[in-house]
C-alpha positions in Angstrom: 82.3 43.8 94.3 84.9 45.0 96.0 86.5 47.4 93.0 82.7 48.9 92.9 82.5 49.4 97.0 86.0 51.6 96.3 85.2 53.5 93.2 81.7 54.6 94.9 83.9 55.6 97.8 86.0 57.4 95.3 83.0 59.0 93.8 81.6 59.8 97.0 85.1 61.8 98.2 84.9 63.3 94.6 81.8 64.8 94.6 82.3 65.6 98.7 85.2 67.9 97.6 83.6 69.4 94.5 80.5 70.1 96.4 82.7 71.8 99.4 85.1 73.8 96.7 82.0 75.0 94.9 80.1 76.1 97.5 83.6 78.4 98.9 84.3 79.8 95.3 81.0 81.2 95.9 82.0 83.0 99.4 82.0 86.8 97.1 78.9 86.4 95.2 77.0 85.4 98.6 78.7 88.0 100.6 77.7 90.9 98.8 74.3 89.7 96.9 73.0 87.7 100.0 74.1 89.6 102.9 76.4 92.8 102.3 75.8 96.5 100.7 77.5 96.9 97.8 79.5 100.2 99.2 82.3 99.4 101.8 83.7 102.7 104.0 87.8 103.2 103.6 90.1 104.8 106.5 94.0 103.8 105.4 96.6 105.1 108.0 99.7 105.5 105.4 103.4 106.5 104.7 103.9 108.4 101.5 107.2 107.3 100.4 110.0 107.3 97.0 111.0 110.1 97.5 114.6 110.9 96.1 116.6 114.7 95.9 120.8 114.9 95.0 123.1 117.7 93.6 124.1 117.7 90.7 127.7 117.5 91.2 127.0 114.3 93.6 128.2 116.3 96.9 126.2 115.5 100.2 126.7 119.4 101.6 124.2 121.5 101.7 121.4 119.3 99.9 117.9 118.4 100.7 116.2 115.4 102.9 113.2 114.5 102.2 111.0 112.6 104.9 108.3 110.0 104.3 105.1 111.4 105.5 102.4 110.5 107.3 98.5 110.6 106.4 95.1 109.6 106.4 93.3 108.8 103.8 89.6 108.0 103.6 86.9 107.4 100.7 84.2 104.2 99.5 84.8 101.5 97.3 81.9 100.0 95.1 81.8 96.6 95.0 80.1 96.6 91.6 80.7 92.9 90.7 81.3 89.5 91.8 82.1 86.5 90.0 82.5 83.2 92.2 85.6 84.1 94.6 85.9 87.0 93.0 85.1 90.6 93.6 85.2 93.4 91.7 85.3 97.2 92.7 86.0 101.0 92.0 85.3 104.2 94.3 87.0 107.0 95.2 90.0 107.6 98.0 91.3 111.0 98.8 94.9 111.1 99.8 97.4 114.3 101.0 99.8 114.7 99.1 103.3 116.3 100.4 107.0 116.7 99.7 108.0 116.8 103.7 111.9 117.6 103.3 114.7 119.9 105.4 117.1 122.1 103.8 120.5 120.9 105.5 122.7 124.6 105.9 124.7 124.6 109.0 123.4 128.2 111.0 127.0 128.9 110.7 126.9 129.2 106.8 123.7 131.1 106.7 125.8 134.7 106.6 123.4 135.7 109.2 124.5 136.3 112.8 125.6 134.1 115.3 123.1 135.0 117.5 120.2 134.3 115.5 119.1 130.6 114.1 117.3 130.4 111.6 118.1 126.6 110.7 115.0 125.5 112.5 113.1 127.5 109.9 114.4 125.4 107.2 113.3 121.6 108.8 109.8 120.5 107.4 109.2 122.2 104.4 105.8 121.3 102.2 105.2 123.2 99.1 102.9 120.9 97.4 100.4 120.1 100.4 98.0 119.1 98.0 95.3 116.5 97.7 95.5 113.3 94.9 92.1 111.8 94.1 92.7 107.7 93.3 89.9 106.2 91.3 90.8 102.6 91.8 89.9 99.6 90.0 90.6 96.8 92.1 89.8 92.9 91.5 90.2 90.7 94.8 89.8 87.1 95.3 88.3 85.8 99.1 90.0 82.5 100.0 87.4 81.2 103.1 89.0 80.3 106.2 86.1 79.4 108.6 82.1 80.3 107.9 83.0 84.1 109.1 86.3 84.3 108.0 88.1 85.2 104.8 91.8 85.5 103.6 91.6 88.4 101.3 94.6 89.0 98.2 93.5 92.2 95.4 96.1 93.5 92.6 95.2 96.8 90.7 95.5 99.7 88.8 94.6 103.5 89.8 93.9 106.7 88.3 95.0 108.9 90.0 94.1 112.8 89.7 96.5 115.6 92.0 94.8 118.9 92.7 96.8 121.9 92.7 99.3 124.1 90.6 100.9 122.8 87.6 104.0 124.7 88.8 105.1 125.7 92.1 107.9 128.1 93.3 109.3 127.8 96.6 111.8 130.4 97.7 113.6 131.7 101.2 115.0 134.5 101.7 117.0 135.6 105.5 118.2 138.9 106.6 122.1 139.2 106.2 124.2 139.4 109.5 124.0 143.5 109.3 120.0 143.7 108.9 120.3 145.9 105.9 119.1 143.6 102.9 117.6 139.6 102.8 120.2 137.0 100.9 118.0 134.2 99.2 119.1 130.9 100.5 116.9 128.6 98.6 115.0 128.5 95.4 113.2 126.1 93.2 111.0 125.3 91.2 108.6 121.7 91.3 106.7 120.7 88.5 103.6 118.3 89.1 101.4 116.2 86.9 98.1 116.0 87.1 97.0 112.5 85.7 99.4 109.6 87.2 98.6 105.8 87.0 99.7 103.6 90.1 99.6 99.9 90.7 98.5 98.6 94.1 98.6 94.8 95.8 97.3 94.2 99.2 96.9 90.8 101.0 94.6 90.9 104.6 91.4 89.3 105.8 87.6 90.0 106.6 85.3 88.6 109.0 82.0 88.6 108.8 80.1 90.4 112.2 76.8 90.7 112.7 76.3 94.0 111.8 78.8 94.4 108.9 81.9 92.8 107.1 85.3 94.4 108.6 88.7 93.7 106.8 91.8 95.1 107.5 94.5 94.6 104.8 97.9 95.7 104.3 98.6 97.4 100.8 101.7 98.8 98.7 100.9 101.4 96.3 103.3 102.2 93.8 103.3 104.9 91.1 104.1 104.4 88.0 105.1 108.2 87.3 106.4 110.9 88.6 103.6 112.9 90.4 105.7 115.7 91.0 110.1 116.9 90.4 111.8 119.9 90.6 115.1 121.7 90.5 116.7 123.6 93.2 119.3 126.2 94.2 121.2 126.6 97.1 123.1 129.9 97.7 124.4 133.1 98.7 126.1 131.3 101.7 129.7 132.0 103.3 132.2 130.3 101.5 133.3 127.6 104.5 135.3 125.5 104.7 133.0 122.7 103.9 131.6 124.1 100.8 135.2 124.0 98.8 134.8 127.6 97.9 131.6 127.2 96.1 128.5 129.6 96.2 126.0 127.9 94.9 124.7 124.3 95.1 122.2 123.1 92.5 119.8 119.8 92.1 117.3 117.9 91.4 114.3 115.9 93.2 111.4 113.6 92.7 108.2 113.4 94.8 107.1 110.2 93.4 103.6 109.7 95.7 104.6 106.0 96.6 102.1 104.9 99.5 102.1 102.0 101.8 99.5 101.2 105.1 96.6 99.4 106.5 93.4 99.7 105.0 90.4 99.3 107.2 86.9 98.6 105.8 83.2 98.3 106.4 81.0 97.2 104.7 77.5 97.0 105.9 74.4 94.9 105.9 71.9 95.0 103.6 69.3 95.6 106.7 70.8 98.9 107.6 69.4 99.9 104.9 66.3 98.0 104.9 65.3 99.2 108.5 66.0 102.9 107.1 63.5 102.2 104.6 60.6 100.8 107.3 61.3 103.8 109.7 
């Protein structure tokens, strides 16, 4: 009597939790064929980052810095599918795309005259300035915290498409000290690729208001390839004493296209919608 009191209670706790782990690994298909559109809004403050320049002969002086730069970008996702916990989307998600670096020359080793400076005009350089296009397909499972409350993990791929010249020349030339002719300081040439691939993992949560879902997630995206590399020239400067007697300074850098942020999303209800419709 007493073995069958316990293995009923046993049974009952069993079918207690199955009941209760069933009814969350349903929290994605509910959310989005019960309640939610199936197109969520995107706004990502970002960093675009892995970016890398050097000489060629390993020297530090002159030589390029490059600087991680600072964006939004914006776009939709489409939350085509949902399986259980899981959910399943694409879209599109516009992001700049810029090589931010400075060209470090001392205004001394410019050849140009002391009184003017002209190494302010070399600090923030962007050739590329361009757009990349990520088409993003991104599975994510909802772990439920509370009835309006998710965790949120996704892992994915992207296709990524950059707008803009297949090849870029970036030059600068400045006046010698006389005035009479222009020395060119810099010159290079960047390469770019149009079709990259990038992988992207992004942990946050959402929570379920009245008027729409919200989640805010932090991501890292990480390119696969190159997006964009170049060689450079540095030259026609006085021989200081910091340059060991040599004219010209040559390299190499990579604008990889590296991004990490917050992502903010909305999605909304299905009766936006619905009262559009009736008005």
């Amino acid at each position: 009597m007493i073995c069958q009191l316990i293995k009923a209670k046993v049974a009952s706790i069993l079918l207690a939790t199955f009941f209760c782990v069933f009814t969350y690994a349903q929290e994605a298909e509910f959310l989005y064929q019960r309640d939610f559109s199936k197109v969520s809004i995107v706004l990502q403050p970002a960093l675009q980052t892995g970016n890398l320049s050097q000489n060629y002969d390993h020297s530090t002086y002159p030589s390029l810095d490059f600087k991680d730069s600072f964006s939004f970008q914006f776009g939709f996702y489409f939350n085509f599918a949902q399986a259980g916990n899981f959910n399943f989307k694409t879209g599109v998600i516009a992001k700049p795309f810029k090589s931010y670096f400075d060209i470090n020359i001392k205004n001394e080793d410019l050849g140009v005259s002391e009184q003017m400076d002209f190494s302010s005009v070399l600090k923030g350089v962007d050739p590329l300035n361009t757009y990349m296009f990520s088409i993003p397909f991104k599975p994510e499972y909802f772990l439920k915290l509370n009835e309006k409350l998710n965790a949120v993990f996704g892992l994915g791929v992207n296709l990524n498409l950059t707008l803009g010249e297949e090849d870029v020349y970036v030059s600068f030339d400045l006046p010698n000290e006389g005035g009479t002719e222009v020395n060119r300081i810099f010159n290079s040439v960047i390469e770019t690729t149009s079709i990259t691939i990038s992988g992207e993992m992004s942990i946050g949560v959402n929570y379920d208001f009245d008027f729409a879902l919200v989640q805010v997630a932090l991501f890292y995206n990480d390119n696969l390839f190159r997006t964009a590399e170049g060689r450079y020239v540095i030259g026609n400067l006085d021989e200081a004493e910091n340059l060991q007697g040599i004219e010209n300074k040559e390299g190499f850098f990579d604008v990889q296209g590296d991004y990490y942020g917050v992502s903010f999303l909305l999605t909304p209800k299905k009766s936006w919608f619905k009262r559009k419709k009736d008005d």
